[in-house]
PDB file of N, CA, C and O in Angstrom, chain B, residues numbered from 101:
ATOM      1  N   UNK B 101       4.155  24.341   3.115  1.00  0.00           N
ATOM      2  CA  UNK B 101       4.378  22.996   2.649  1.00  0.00           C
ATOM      3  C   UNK B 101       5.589  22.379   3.350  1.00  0.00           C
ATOM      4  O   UNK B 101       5.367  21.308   3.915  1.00  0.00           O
ATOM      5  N   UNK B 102       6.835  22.869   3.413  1.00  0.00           N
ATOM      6  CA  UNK B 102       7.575  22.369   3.822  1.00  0.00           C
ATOM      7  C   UNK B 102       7.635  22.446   5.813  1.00  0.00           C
ATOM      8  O   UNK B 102       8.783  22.281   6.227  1.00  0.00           O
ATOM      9  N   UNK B 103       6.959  22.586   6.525  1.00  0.00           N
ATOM     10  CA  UNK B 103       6.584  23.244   7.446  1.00  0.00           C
ATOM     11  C   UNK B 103       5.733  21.772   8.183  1.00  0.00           C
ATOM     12  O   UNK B 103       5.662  21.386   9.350  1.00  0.00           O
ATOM     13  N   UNK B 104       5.245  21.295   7.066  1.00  0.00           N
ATOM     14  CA  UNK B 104       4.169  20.107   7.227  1.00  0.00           C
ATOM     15  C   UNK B 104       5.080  18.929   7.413  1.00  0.00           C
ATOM     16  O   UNK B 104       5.932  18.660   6.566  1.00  0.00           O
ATOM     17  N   UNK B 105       4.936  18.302   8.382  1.00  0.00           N
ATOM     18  CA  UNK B 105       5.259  16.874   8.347  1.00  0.00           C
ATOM     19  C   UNK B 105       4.759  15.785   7.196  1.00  0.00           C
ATOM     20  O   UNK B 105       5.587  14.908   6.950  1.00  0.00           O
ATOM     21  N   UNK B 106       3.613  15.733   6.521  1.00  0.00           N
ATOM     22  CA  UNK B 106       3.233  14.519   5.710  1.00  0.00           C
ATOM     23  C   UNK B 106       2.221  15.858   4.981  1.00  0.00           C
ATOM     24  O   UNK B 106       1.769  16.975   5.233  1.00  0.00           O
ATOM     25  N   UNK B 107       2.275  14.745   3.866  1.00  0.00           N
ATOM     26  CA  UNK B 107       1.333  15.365   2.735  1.00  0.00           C
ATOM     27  C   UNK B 107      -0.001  16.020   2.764  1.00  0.00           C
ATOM     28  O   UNK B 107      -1.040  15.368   2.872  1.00  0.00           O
ATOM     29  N   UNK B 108       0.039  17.422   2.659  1.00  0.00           N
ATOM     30  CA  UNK B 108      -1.476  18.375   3.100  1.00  0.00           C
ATOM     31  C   UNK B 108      -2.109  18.455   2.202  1.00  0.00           C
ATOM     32  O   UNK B 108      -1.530  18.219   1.142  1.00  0.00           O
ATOM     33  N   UNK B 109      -3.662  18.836   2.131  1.00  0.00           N
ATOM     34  CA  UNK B 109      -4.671  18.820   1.513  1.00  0.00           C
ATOM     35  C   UNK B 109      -4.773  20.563   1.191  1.00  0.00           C
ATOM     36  O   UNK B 109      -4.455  21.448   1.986  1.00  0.00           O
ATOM     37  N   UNK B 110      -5.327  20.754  -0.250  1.00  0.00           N
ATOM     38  CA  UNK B 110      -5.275  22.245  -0.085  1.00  0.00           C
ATOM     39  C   UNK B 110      -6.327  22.868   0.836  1.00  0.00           C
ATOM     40  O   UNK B 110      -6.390  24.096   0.773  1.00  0.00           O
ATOM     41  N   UNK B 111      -7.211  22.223   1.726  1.00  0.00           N
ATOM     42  CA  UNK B 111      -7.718  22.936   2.778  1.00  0.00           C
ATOM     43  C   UNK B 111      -7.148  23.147   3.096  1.00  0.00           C
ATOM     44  O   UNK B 111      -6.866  24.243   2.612  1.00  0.00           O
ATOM     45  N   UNK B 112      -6.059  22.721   4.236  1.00  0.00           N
ATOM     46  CA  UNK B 112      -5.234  22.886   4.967  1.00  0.00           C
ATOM     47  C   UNK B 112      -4.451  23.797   4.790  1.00  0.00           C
ATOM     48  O   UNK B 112      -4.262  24.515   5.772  1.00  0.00           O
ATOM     49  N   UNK B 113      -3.712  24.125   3.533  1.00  0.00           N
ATOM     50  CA  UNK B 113      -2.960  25.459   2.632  1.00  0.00           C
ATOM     51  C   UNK B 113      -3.704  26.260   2.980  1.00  0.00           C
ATOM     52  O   UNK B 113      -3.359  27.029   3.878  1.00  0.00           O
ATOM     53  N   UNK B 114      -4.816  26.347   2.468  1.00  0.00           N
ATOM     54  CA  UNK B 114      -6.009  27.822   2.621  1.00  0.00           C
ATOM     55  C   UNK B 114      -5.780  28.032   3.920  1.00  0.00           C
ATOM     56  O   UNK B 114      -5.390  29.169   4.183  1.00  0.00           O
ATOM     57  N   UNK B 115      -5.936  27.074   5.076  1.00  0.00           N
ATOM     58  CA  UNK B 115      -6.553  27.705   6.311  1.00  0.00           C
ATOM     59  C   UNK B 115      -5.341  28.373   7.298  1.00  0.00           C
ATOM     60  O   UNK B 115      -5.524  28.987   8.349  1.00  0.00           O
ATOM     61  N   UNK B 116      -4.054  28.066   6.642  1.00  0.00           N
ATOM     62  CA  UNK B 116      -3.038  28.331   6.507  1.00  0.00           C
ATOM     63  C   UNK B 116      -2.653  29.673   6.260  1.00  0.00           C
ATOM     64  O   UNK B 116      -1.947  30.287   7.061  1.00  0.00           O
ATOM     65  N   UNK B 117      -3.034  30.124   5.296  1.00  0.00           N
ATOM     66  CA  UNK B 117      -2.876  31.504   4.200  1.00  0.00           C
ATOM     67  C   UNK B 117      -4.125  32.201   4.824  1.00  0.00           C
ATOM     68  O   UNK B 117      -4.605  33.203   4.295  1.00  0.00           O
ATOM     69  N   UNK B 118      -4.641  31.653   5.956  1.00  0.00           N
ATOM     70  CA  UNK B 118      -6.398  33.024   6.084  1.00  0.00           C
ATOM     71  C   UNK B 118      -7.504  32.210   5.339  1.00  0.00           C
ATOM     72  O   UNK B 118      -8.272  31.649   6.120  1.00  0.00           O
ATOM     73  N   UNK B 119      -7.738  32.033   4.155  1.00  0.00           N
ATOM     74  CA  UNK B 119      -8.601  31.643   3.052  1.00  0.00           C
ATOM     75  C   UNK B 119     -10.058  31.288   3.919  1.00  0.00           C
ATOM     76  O   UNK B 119     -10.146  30.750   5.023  1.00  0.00           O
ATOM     77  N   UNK B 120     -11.251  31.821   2.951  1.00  0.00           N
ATOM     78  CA  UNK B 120     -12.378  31.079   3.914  1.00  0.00           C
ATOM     79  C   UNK B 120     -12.418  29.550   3.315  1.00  0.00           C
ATOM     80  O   UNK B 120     -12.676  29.409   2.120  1.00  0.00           O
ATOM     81  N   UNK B 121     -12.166  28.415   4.134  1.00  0.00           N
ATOM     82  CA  UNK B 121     -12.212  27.429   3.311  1.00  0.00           C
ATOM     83  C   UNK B 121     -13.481  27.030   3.472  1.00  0.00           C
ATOM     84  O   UNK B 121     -13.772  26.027   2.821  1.00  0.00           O
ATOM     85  N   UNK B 122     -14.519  27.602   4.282  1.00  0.00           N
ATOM     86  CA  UNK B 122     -15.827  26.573   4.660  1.00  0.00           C
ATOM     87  C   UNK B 122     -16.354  27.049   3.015  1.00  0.00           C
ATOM     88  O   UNK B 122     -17.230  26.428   2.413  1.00  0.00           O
ATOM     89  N   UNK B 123     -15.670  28.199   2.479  1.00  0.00           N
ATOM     90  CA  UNK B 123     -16.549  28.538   0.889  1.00  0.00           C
ATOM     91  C   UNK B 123     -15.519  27.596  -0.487  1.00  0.00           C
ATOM     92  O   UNK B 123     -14.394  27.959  -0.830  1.00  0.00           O
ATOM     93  N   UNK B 124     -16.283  26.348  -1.090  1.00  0.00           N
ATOM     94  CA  UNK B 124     -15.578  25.630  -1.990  1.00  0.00           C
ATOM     95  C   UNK B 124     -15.386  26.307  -3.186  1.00  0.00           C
ATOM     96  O   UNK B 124     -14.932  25.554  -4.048  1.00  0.00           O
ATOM     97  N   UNK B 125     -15.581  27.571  -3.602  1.00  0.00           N
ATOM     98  CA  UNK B 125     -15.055  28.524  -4.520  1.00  0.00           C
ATOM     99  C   UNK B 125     -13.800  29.070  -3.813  1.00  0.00           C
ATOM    100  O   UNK B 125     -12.827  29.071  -4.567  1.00  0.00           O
ATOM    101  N   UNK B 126     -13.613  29.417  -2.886  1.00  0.00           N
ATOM    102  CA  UNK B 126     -12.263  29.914  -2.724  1.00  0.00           C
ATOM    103  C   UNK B 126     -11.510  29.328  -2.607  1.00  0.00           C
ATOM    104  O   UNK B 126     -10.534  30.028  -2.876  1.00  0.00           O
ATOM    105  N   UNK B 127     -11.069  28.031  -2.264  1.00  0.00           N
ATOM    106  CA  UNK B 127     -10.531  27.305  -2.985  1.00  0.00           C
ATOM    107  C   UNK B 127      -9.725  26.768  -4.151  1.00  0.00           C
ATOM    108  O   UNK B 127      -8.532  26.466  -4.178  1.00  0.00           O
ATOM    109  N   UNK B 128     -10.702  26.711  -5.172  1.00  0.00           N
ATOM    110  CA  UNK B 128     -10.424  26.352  -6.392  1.00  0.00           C
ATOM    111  C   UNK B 128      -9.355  27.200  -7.520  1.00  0.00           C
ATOM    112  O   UNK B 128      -8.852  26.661  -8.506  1.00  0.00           O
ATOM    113  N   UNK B 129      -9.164  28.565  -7.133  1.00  0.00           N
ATOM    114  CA  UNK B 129      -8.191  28.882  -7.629  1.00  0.00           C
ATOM    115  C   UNK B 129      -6.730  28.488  -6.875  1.00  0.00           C
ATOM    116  O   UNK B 129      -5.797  28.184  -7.618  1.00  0.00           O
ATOM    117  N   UNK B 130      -6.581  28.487  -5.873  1.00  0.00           N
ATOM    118  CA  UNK B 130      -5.684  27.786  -5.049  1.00  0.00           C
ATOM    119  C   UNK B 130      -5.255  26.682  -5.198  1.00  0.00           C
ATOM    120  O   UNK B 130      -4.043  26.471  -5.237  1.00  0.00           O
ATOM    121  N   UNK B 131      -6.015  25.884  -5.297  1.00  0.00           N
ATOM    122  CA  UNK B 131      -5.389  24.312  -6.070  1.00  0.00           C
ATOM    123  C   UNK B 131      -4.909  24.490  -7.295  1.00  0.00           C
ATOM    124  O   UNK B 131      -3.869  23.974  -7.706  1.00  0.00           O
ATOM    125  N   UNK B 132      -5.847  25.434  -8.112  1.00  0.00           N
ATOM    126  CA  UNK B 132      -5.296  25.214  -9.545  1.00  0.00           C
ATOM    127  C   UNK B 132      -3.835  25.830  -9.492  1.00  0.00           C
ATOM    128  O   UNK B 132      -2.987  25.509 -10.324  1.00  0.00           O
ATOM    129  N   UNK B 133      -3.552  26.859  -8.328  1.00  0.00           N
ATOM    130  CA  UNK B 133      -2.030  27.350  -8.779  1.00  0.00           C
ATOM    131  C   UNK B 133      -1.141  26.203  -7.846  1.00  0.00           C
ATOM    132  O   UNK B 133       0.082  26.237  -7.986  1.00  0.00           O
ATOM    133  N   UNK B 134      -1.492  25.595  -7.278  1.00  0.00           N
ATOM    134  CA  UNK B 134      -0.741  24.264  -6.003  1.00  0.00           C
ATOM    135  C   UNK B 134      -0.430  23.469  -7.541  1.00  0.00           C
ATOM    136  O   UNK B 134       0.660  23.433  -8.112  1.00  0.00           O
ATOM    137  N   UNK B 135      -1.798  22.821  -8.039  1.00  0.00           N
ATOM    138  CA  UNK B 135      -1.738  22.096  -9.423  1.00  0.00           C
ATOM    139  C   UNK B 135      -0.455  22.435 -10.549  1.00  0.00           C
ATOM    140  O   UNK B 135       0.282  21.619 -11.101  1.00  0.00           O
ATOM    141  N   UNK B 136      -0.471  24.109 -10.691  1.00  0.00           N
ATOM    142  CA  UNK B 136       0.677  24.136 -11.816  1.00  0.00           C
ATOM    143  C   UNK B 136       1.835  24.386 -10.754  1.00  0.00           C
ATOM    144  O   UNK B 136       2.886  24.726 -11.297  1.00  0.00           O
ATOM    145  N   UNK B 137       1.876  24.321  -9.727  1.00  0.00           N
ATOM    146  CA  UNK B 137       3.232  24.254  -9.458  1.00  0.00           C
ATOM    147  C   UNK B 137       3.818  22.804  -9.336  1.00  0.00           C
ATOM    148  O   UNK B 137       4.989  22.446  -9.458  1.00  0.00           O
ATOM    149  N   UNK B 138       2.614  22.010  -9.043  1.00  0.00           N
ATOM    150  CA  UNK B 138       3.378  20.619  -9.037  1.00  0.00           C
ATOM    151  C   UNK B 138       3.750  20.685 -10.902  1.00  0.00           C
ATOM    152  O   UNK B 138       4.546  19.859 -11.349  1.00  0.00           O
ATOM    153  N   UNK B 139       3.198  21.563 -11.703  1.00  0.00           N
ATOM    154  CA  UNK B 139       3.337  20.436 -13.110  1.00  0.00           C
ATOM    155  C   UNK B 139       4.331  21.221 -13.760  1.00  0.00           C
ATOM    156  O   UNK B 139       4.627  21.024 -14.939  1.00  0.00           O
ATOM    157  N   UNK B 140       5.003  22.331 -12.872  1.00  0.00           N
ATOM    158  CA  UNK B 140       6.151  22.719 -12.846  1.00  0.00           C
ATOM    159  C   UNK B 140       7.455  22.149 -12.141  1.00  0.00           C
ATOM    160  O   UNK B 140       8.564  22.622 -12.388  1.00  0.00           O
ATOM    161  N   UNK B 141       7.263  21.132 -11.271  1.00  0.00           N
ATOM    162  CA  UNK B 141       8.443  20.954 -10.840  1.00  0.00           C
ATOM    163  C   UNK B 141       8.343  21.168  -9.337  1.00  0.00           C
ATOM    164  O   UNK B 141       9.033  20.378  -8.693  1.00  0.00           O
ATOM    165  N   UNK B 142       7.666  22.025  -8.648  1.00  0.00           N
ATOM    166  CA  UNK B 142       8.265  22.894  -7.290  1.00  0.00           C
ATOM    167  C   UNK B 142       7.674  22.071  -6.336  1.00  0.00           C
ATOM    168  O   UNK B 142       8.311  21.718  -5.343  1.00  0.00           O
ATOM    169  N   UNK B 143       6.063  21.593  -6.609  1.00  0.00           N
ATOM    170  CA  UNK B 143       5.639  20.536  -5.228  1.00  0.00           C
ATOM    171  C   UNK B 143       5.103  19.024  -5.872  1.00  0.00           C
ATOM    172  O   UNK B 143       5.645  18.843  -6.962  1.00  0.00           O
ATOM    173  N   UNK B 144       4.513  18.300  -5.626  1.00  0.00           N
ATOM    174  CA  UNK B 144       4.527  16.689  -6.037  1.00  0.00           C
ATOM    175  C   UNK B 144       2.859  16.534  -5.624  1.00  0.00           C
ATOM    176  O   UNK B 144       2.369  16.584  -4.496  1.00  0.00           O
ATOM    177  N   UNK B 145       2.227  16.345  -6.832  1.00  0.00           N
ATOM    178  CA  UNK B 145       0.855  16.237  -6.788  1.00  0.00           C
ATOM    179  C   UNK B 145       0.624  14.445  -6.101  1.00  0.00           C
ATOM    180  O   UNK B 145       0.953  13.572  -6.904  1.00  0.00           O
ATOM    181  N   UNK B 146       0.192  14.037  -4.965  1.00  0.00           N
ATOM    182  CA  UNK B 146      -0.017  12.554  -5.218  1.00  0.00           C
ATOM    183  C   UNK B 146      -1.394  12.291  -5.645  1.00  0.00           C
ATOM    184  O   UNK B 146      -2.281  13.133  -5.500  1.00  0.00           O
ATOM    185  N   UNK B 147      -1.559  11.313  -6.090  1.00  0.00           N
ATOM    186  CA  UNK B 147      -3.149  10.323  -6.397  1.00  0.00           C
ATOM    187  C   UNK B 147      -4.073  10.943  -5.470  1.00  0.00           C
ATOM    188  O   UNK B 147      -5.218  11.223  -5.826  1.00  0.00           O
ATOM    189  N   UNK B 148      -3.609  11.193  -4.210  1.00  0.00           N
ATOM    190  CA  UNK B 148      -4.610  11.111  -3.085  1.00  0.00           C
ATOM    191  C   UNK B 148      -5.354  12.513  -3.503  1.00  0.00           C
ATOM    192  O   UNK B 148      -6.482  12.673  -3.036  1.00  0.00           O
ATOM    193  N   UNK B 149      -4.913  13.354  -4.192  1.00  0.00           N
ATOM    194  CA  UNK B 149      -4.821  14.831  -3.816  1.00  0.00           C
ATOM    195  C   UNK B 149      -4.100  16.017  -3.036  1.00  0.00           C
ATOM    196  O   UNK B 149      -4.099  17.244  -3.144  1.00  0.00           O
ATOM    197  N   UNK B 150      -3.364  14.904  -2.034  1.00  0.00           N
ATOM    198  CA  UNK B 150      -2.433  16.028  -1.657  1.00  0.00           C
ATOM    199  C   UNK B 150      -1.227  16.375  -2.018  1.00  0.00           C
ATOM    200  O   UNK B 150      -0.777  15.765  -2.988  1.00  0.00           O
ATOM    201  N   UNK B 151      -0.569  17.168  -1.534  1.00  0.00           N
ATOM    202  CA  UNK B 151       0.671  17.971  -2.257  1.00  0.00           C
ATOM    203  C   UNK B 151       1.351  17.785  -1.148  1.00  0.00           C
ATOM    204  O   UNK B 151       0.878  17.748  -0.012  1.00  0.00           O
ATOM    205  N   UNK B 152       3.094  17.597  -1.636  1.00  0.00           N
ATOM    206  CA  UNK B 152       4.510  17.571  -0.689  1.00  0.00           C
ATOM    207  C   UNK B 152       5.384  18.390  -1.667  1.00  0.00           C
ATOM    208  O   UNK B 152       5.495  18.765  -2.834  1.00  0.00           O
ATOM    209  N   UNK B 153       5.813  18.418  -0.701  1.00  0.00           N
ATOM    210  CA  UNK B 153       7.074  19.676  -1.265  1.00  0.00           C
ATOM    211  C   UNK B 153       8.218  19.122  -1.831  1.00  0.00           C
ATOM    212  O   UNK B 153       8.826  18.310  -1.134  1.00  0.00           O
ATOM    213  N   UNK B 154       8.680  19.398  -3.025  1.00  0.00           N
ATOM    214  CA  UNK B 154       9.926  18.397  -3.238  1.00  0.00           C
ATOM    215  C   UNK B 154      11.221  18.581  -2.758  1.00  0.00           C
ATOM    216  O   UNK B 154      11.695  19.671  -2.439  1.00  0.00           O
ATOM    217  N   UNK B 155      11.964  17.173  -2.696  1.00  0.00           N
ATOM    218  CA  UNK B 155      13.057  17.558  -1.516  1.00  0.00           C
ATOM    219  C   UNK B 155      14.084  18.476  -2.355  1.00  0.00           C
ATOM    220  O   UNK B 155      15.068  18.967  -1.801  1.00  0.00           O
TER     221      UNK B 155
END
């Protein structure tokens, strides 16, 4: 995340980390932990769907 110039999509995370992203189940646990970390504090969920890292 912080690595990224502008706000990434959790494809982009996955393909990042290895992840098969062409499969939309593997995925979905991945966002959901991207998800509670934004609703913790650590990254910034926008509207769009993507995630930034907070400063």
């Amino acid at each position: 995340m912080r690595a990224a110039d502008s706000p990434v999509q959790v494809r982009a995370v996955g393909e990042e980390l290895g992840l098969q992203v062409a499969v939309r189940g593997k995925l979905e646990p991945l966002r959901a932990k991207m998800t509670k970390l934004a609703d913790r504090g650590w990254l910034h969920k926008r509207p769009d769907g993507r995630f930034t890292a907070r400063p």
